[in-house]
C-alpha positions in Angstrom: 12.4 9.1 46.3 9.6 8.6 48.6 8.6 12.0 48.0 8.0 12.1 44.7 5.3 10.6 42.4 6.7 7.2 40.7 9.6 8.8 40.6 8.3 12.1 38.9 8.4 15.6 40.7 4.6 16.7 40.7 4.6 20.9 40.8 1.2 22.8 40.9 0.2 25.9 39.7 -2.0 28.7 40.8 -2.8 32.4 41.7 -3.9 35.0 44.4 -4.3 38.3 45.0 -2.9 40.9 47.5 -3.9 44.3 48.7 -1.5 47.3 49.5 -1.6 51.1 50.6 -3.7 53.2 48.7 -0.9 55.6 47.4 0.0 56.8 44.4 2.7 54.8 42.8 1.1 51.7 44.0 -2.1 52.5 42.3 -0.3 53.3 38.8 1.4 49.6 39.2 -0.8 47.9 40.4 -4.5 49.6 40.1 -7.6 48.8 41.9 -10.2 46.9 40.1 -11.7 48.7 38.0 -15.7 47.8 40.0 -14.4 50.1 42.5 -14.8 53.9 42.2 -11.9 56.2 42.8 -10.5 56.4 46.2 -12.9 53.7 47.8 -10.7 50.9 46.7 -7.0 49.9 47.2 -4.3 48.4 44.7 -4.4 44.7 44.3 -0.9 42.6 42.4 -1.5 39.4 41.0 0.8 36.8 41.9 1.2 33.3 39.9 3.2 30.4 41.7 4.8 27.1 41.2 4.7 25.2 44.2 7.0 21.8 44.9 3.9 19.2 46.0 6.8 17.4 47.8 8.0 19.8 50.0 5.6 23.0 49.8 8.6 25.4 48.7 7.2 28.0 46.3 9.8 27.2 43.1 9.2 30.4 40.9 6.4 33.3 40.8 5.4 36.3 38.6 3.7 39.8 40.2 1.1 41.7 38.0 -1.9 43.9 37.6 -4.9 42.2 38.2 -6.5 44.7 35.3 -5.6 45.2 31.5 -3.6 43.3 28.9 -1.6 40.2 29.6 -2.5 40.5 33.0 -4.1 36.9 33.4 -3.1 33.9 35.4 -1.9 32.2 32.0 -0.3 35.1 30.4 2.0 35.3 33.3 2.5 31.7 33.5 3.7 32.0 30.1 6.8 33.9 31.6 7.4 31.6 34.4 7.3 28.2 32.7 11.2 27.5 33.0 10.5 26.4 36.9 9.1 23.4 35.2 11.5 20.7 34.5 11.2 18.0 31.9 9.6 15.2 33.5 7.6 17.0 35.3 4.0 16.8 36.3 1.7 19.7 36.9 -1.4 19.9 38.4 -3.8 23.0 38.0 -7.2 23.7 37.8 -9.8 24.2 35.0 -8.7 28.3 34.0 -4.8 27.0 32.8 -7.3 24.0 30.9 -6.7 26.3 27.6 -5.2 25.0 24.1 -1.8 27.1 24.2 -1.2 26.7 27.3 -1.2 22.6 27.2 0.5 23.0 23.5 3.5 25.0 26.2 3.4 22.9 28.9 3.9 19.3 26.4 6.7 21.4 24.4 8.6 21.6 27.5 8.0 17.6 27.9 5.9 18.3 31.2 2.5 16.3 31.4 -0.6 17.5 32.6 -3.8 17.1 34.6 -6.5 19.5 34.8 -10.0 19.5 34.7 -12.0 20.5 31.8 -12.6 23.8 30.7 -16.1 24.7 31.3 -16.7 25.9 28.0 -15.3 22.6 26.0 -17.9 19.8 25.6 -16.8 16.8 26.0 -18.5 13.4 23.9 -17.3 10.0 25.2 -18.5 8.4 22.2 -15.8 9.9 20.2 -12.2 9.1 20.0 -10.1 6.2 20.5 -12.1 4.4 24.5 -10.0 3.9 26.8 -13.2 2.7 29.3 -16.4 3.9 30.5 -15.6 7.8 30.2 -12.6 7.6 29.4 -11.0 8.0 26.1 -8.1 9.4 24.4 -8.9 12.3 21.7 -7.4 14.9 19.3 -7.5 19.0 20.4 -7.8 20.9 16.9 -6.1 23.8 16.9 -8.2 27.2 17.7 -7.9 30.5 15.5 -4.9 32.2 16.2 -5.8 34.8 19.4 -5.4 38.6 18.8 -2.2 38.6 21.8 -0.5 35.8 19.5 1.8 36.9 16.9 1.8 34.9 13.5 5.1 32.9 14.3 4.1 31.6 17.5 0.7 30.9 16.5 3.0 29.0 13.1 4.7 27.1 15.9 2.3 25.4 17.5 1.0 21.7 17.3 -2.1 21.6 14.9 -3.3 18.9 17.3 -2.8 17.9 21.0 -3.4 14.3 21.8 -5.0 14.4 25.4 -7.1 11.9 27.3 -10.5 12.7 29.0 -12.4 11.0 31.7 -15.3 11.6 33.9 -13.7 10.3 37.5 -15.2 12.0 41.2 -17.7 14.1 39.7 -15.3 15.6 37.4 -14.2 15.5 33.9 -10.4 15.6 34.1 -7.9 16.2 31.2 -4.6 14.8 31.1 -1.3 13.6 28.6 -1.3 10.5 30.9 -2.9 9.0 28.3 -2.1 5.3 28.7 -4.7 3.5 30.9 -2.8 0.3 31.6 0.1 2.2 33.5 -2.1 5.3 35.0 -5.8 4.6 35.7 -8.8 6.8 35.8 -8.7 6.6 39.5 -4.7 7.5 40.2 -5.7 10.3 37.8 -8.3 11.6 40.1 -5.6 11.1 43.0 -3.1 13.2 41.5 -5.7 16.0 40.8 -6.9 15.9 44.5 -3.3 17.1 45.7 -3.8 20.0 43.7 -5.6 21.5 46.6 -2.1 21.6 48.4 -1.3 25.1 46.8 -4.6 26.3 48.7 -3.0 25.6 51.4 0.0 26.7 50.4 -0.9 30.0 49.5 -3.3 29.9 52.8 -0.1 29.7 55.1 1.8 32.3 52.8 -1.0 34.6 53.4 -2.5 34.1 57.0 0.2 32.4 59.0 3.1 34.4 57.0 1.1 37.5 56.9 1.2 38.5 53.6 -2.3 39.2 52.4 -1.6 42.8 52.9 1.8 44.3 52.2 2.6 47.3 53.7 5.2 49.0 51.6 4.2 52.6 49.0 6.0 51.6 46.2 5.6 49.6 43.6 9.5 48.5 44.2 9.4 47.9 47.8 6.6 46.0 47.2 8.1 43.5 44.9 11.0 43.3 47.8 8.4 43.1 50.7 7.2 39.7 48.8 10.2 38.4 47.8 11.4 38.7 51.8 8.1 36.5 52.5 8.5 34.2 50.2 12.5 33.8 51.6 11.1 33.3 54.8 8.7 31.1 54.1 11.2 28.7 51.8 13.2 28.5 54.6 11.0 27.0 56.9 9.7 25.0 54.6 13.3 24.0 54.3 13.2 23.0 58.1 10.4 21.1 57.8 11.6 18.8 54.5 14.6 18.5 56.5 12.9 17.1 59.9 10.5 14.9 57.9 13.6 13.4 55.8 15.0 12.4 59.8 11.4 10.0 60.1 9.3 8.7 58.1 6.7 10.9 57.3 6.4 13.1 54.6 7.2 17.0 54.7 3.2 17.4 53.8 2.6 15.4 57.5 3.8 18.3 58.9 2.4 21.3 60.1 3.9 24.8 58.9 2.4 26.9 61.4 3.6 24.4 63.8 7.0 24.1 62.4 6.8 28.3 62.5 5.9 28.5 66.0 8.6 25.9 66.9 11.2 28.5 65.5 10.1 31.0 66.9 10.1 29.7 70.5 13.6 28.8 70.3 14.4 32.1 67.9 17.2 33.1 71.0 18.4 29.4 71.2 19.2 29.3 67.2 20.7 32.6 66.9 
């Protein structure tokens, strides 16, 4: 229980990139950007995570191109969401800050903090005030997008109810939207542990390895992750495990110290 966040599991959500070999099969998968000229530039995949604040595991993840349709952060969200658990609170940053994908993410009972889109204006003088920069307002609907068919578009919320404020130089958006139980300041707490699955994905990709595969196909490549991300779970695993012996918290702990520790007594264990 200590763990969590007044008793709520708090997941994040983000994305990174990864290179591979230059062949073939991995550039019709997976294609280099399309800046780069033919045969100066290697395949890159796209991969979308769900990380446990609490422990650092990495809960669910989708692979894609980093070029062409449906092949954005959000779109691939879209096919991960049922890592998320009702009850749940995600943290993310300003690109997942889009109508649909809030309308998603409060459909599946999951609240939200974000910052603002850059793109939205926000006015504090509208709304119902919650405090200085801080209010609760209504999201109208956009026009249905040309990727939405007409029955999805039918199914969602003609409004979202969301609350605003302007808190450590940013303008955060959130369904935490009373202000006697969650203040403008927890708010910008929460949102600063968002920064974990920079770290997370830091340690995934430097201290793991993994910022470039080496497999030539598209299939090994999808294995060659999965085996990281194993690996990585696991030791993550260790670590939640140690910290649950003390009291600290599994975040107090260092992975690439926990990684090293393994590996020093790799003979020992086996």
């Amino acid at each position: 229980p200590a763990w969590r966040w007044r008793g709520r599991e708090v997941k994040l959500i983000d994305g990174t990139t990864l290179s591979m070999p230059d062949t073939a099969a991995n550039q019709q998968a997976y294609p280099q950007v399309t800046q780069q000229k033919a045969g100066l530039g290697f395949p890159f995949v796209r991969m979308v995570g769900i990380m446990s604040l609490s422990c650092g595991a990495i809960l669910e993840w989708a692979l894609g191109p980093c070029e062409g349709k449906k092949s954005g952060e959000t779109s691939m969200l879209w096919n991960i969401g049922e890592g998320l658990s009702r009850g749940d609170i995600v943290l993310a940053d300003r690109y997942y800050a889009g109508y649909f994908m809030l309308a998603r993410l409060l459909d599946q009972g999951v609240d939200v903090v974000t910052r603002q889109h850059q793109l939205r204006h926000t006015r504090f003088q509208r709304g119902e005030h919650m405090g200085k920069c801080d209010h609760v307002v209504l999201w109208g609907r956009p026009p249905r997008p040309v990727w939405m068919d007409k029955a999805l578009y039918a199914a969602m919320p003609e409004t979202l109810r969301l609350r605003e404020c302007r808190v450590g130089g940013w303008i955060l958006v959130s369904s935490l939207c009373d202000a006697g139980a969650v203040s403008k300041q927890d708010l910008r707490e929460l949102y600063g542990w968002r920064w974990h699955i920079e770290l997370d994905f830091r340690a995934i990709k430097a201290v793991m390895q993994m910022d470039v595969l080496r497999c030539k196909t598209p299939a090994m490549i999808d294995k060659e992750i999965a085996a990281h991300l194993l690996a990585y779970n696991l030791v993550r695993s260790v670590m939640a495990q140690a910290a649950a012996l003390t009291t600290l918290l599994p975040r107090q702990l260092s992975f690439k110290g926990a990684l090293q520790q393994l590996r020093a007594f790799e003979r020992m264990i086996r």
